[in-house]
Backbone bond lengths (Angstrom), bond angles and torsions (degrees), N, CA, C in turn:
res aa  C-N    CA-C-N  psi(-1)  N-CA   C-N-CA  omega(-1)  CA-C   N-CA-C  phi
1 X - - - 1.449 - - 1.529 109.09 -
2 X 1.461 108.94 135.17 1.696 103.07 -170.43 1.481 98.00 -73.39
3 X 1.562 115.32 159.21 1.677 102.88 144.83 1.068 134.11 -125.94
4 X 1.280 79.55 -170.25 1.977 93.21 -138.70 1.860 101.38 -61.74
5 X 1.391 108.82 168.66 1.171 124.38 -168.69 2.021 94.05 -85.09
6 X 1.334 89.48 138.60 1.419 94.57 156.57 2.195 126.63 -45.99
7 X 1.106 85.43 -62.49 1.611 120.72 -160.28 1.269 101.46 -98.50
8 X 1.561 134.25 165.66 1.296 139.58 134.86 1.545 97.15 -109.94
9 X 1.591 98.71 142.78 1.333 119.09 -174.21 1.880 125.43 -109.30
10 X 1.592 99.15 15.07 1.377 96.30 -172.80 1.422 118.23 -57.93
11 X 1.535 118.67 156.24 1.622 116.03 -172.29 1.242 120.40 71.88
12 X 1.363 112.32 19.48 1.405 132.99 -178.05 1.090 111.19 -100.41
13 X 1.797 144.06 88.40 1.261 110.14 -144.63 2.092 101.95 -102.56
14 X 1.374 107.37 19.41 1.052 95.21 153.13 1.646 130.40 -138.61
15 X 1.485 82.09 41.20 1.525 94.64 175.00 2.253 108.61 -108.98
16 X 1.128 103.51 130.85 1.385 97.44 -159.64 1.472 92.01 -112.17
17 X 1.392 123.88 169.77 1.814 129.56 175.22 1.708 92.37 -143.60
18 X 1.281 129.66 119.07 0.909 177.25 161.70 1.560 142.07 -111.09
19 X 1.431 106.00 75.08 1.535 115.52 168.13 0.885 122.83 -33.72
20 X 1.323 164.11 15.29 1.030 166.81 -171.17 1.369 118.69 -144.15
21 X 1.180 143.81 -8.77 1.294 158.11 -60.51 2.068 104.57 147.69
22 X 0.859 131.28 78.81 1.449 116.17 -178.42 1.467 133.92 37.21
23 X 1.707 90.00 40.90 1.389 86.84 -179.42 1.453 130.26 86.25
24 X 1.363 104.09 23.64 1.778 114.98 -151.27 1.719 120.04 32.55
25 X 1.685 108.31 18.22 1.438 84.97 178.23 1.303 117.17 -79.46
26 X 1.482 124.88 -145.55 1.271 110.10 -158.29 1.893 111.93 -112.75
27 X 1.388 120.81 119.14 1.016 117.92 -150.26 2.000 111.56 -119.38
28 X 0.887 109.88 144.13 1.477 112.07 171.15 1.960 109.64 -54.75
29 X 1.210 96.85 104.11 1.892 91.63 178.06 1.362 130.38 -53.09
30 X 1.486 97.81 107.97 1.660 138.04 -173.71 1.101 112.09 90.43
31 X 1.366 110.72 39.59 1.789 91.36 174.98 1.682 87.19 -145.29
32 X 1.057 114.94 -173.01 1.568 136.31 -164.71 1.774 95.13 -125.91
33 X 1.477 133.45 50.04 1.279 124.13 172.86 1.651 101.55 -147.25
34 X 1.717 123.34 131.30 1.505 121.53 -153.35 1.707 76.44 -81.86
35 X 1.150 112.00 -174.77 1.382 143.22 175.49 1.719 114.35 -88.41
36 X 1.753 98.33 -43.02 1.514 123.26 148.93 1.563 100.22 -13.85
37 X 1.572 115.89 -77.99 1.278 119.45 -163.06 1.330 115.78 -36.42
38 X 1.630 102.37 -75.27 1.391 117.78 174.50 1.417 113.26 -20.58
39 X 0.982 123.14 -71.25 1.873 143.32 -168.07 1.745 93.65 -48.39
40 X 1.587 99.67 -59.28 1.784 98.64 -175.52 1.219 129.87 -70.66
41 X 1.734 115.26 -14.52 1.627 108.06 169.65 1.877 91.65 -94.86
42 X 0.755 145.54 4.51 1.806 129.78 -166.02 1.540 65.52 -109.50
43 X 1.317 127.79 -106.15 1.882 106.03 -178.36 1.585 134.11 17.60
44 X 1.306 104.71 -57.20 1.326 119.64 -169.19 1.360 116.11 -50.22
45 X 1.526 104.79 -53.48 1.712 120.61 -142.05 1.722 117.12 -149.60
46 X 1.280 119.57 69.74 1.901 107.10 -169.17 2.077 99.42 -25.34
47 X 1.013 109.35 -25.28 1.839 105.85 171.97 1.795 108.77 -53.08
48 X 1.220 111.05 -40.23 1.383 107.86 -175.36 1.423 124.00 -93.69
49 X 1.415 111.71 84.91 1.228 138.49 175.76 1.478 113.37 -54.75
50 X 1.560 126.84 147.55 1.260 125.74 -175.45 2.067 95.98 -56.45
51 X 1.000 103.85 -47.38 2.067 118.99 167.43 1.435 100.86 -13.29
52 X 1.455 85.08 -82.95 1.772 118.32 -159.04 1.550 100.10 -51.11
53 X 1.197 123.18 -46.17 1.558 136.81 -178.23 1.391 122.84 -50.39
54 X 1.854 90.47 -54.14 1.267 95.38 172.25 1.705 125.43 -78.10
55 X 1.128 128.30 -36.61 1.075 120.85 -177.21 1.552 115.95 -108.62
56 X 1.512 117.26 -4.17 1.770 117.08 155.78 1.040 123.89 -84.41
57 X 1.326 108.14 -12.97 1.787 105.62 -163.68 1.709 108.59 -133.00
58 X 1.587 90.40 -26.37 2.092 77.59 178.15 1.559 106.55 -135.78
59 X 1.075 107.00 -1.63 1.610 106.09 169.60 1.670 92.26 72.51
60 X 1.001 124.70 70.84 1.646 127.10 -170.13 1.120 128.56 -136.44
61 X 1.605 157.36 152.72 0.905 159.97 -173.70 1.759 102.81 -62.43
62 X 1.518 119.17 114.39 1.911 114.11 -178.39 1.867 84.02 -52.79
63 X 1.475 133.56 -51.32 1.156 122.76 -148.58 1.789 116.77 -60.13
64 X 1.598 104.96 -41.29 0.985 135.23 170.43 1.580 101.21 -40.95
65 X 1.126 115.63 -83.08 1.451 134.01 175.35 1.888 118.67 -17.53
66 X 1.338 96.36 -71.39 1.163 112.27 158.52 1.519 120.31 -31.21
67 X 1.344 109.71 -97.81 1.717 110.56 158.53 1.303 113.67 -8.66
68 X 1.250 117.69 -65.72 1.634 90.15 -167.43 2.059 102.57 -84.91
69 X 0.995 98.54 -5.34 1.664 87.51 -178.21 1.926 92.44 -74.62
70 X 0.991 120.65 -53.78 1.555 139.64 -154.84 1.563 87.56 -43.38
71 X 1.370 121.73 -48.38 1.712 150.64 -155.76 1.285 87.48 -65.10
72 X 1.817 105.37 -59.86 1.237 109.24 -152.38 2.141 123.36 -70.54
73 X 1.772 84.23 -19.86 1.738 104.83 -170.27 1.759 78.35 -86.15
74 X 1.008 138.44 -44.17 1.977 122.84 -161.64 2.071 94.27 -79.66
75 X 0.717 108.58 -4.03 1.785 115.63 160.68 0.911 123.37 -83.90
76 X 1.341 142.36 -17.87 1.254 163.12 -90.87 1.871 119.36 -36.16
77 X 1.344 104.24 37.12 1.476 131.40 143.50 1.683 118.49 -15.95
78 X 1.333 100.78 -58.26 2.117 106.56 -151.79 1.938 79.08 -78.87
79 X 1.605 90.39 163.74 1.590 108.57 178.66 1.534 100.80 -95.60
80 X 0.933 123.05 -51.02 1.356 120.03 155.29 1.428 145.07 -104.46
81 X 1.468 149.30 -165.89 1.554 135.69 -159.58 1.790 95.65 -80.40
82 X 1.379 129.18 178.06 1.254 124.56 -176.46 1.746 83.12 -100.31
83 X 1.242 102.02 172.19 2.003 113.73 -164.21 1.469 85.95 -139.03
């Protein structure tokens, strides 16, 4: 059984849900990585910069990254302010 998503991500316009796809949970569009992630390593560590995230940990667009953090701080999701 997949699990469940942290978050709902509607109005996210680059967060996609796709059955086929991880379970239809909720995924960064075209890739196989939740948005979840993002939120939980910038969470983790003031070290893990939207930067650091994107290119230490998921090999990802910084812009990409952002977006869903930006999403994630107007939710009030992030543990601390976005940088």
């Amino acid at each position: 059984m997949p699990q469940q998503p942290l978050h709902d991500w509607p109005g996210c316009e680059i967060v996609e849900y796709n059955p086929a796809k991880m379970g239809g949970a909720p995924i960064v569009r075209g890739r196989r990585i939740t948005p979840d992630a993002f939120v939980e390593n910038y969470n983790a560590s003031p070290e893990y910069t939207p930067e650091f995230i994107a290119r230490e940990l998921f090999e990802e667009p910084v812009d990409d990254v952002r977006a869903i953090l930006r999403y994630a701080e107007n939710e009030g999701w992030l543990v601390r302010p976005l940088t």
